[in-house]
Wavefront OBJ file of the C-alpha trace (Angstrom):
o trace
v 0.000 0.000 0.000
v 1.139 3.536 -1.058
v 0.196 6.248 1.362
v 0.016 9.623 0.295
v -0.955 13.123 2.089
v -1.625 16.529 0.747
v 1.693 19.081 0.841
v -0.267 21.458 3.711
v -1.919 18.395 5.288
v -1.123 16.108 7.921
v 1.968 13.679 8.323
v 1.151 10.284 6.356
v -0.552 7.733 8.634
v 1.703 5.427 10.569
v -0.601 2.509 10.250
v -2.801 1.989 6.985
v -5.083 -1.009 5.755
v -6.190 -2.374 2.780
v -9.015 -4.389 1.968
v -13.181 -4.756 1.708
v -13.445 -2.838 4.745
v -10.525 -0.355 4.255
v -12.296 2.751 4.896
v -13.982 1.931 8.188
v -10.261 0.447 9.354
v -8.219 3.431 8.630
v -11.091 6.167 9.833
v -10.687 4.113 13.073
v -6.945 3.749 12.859
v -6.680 7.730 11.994
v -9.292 8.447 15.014
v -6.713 6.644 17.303
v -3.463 7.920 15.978
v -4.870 11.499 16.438
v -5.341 10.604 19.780
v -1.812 9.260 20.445
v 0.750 9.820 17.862
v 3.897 8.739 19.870
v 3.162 5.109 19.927
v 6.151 2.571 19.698
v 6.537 0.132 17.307
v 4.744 -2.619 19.312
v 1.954 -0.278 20.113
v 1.381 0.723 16.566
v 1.439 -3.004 15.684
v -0.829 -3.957 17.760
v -3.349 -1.061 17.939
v -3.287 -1.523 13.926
v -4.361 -5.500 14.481
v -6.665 -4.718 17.282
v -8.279 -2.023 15.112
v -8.693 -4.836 12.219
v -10.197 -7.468 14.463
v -12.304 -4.757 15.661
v -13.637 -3.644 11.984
v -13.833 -7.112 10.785
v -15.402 -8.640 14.096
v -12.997 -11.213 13.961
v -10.374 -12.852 16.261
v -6.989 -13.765 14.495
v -4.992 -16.466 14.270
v -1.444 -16.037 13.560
v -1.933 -17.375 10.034
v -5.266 -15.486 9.154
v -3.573 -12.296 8.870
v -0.133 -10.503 7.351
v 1.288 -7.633 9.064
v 4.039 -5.669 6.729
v 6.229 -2.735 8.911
v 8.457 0.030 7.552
v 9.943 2.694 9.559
v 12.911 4.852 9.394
v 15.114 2.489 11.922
v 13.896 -0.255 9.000
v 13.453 1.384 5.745
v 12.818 -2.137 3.642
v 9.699 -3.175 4.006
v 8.751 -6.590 5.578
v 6.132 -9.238 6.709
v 5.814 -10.206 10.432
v 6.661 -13.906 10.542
v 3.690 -16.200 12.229
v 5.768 -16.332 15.234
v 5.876 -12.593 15.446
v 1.988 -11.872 14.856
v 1.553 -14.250 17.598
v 3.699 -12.632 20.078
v 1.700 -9.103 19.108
v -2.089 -11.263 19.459
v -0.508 -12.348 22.744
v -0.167 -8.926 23.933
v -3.503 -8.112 22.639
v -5.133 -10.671 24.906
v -2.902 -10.127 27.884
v -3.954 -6.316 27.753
v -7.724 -6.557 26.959
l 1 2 3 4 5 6 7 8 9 10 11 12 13 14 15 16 17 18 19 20 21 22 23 24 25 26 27 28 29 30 31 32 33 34 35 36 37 38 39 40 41 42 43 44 45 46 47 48 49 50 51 52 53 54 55 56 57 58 59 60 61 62 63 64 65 66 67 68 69 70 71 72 73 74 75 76 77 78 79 80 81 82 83 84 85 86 87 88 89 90 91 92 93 94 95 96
């Protein structure tokens, strides 16, 4: 996914989706990045899958969903392995 934002507008979003129900995901990851926009890594990740379980009413298993990252520290961009997904659902669970 390519993310684009207007030359007076905001930063780009540091968590975008894709998908059949792309617009409800990001107007609910946008809503929360507005509200904290100095999430880590980890927090991002897993605010981003929360926010897709959420939208699609679903709970995932490691292999029912793909998680790419980029950041500056990691400028190639790069799948989550299965084992790292589940470490980030973990979390989820642990904290709700």
């Amino acid at each position: 996914m390519v993310a684009a934002a207007p030359p007076a507008g905001p930063p780009p979003a540091q968590a975008s989706s894709a998908g059949v129900k792309m617009t409800e995901a990001n107007n609910a990851l946008e809503k929360k990045i507005r509200k904290n926009p100095s999430w880590s890594r980890e927090e991002t990740i897993e605010e981003a899958i929360s926010t897709l379980s959420a939208v699609c009413s679903l709970d995932f298993k490691p292999s029912e969903v793909e998680v790419g990252v980029v950041s500056a520290a990691e400028p190639k961009f790069r799948l989550l392995t299965e084992t790292e997904v589940e470490t980030h659902l973990q979390n989820i669970a642990e904290r709700d």
